[in-house]
C-alpha positions as CSV (number, residue, x, y, z in Angstrom):
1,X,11.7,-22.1,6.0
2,X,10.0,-19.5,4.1
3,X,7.1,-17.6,5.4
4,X,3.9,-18.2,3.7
5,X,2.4,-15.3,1.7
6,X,-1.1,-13.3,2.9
7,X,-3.2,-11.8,0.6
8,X,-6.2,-9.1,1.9
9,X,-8.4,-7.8,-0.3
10,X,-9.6,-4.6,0.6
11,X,-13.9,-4.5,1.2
12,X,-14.2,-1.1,-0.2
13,X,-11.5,-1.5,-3.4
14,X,-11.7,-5.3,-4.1
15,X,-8.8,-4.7,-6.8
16,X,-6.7,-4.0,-4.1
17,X,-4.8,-6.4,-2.5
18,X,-2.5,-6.3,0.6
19,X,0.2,-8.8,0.7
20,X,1.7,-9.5,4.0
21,X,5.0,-11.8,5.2
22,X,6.7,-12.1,8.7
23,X,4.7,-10.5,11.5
24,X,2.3,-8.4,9.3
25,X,0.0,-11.1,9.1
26,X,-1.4,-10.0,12.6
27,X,-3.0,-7.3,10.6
28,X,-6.7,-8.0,9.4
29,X,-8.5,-5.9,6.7
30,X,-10.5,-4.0,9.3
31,X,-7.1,-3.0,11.3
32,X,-5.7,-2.0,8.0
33,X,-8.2,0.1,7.2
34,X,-8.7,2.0,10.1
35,X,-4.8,2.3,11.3
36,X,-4.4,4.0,7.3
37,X,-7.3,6.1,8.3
38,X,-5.7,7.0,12.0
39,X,-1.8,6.9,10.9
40,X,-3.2,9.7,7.8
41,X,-4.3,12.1,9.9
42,X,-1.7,11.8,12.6
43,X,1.4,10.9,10.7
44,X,3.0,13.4,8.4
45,X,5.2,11.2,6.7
46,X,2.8,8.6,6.2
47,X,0.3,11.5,5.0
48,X,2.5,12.2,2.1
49,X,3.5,8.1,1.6
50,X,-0.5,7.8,1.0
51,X,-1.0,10.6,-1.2
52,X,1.7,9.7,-3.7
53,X,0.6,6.3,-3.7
54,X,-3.4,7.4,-4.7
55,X,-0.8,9.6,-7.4
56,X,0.6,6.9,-8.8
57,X,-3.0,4.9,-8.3
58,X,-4.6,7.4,-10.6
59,X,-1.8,7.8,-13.3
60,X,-1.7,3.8,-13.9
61,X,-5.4,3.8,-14.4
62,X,-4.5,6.4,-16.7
63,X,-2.3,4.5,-18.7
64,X,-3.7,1.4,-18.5
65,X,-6.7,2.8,-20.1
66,X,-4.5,3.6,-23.4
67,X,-5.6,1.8,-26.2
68,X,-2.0,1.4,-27.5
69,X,0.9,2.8,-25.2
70,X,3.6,4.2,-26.6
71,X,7.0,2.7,-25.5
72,X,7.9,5.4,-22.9
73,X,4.3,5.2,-21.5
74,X,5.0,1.3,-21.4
75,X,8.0,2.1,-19.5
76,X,6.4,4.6,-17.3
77,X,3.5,1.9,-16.1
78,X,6.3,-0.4,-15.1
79,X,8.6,2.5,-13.1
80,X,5.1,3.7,-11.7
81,X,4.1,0.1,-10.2
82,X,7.7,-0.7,-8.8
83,X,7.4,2.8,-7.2
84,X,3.9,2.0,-5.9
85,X,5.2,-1.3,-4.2
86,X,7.7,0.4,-3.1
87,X,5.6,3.0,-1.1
88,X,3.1,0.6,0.1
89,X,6.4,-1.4,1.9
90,X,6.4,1.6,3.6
91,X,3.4,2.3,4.3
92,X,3.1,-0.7,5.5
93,X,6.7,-0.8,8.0
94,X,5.4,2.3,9.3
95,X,1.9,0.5,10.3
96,X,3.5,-2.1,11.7
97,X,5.5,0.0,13.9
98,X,3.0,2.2,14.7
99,X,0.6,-0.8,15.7
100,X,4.1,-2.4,18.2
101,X,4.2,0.5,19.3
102,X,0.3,0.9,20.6
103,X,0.4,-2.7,22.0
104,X,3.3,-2.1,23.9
105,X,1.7,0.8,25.5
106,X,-1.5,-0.9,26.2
C-alpha cells in the first residue's frame, strides 16, 4: 500500500511547499518552522544544507526570470531543482531525526 502524499505550505513563503511521506507527516508547519530555525543554529551540517538550498533558491529565481534561457541556462534550472530536492531530503532526514531523537529524551 503506498503512503499518501502531504503537502505544507509554508505561512511566511506560500510558494513553498513541503512534501512529506512515511513518518514525516507528524510534522506540522509550525514544528517545521521552528525545528529549521533551532536545527540552523545548532547543527552545523544542517547550517550549510540550508544555506545552499536559499543558494540554489536565489539562482532559480534568477533564471526563471530570463526572458529566453539559453540552453545551458535551461539545463542549469533543471540540475539546480534536482539539487534543491535533493537537499531538502536532507534537510528534512535530519529533522526527522533530530525531532526522534527529542521525543525519546522527553
Amino acid at each position: 500500500m503506498e503512503v499518501p502524499e502531504l503537502v505544507l505550505t509554508s505561512a511566511t513563503h506560500p510558494a513553498h511547499s513541503i512534501r512529506l511521506k512515511g513518518d514525516m507527516h507528524e510534522m506540522d508547519i509550525v514544528t517545521t518552522d521552528s525545528l529549521k530555525e533551532e536545527l540552523i543554529s545548532r547543527d552545523p551540517e544542517f547550517r550549510e544544507l540550508a544555506r545552499e538550498h536559499h543558494k540554489y533558491e536565489e539562482r532559480l529565481s534568477e533564471l526563471s526570470a530570463l526572458t529566453y534561457p539559453s540552453d545551458e541556462e535551461q539545463l542549469e534550472e533543471i540540475t539546480l531543482k534536482k539539487k534543491k530536492l535533493a537537499i531538502k531530503d536532507q534537510m528534512y532526514s535530519i529533522m526527522l531525526q533530530y525531532q526522534k531523537t527529542q521525543s525519546l529524551s522527553h
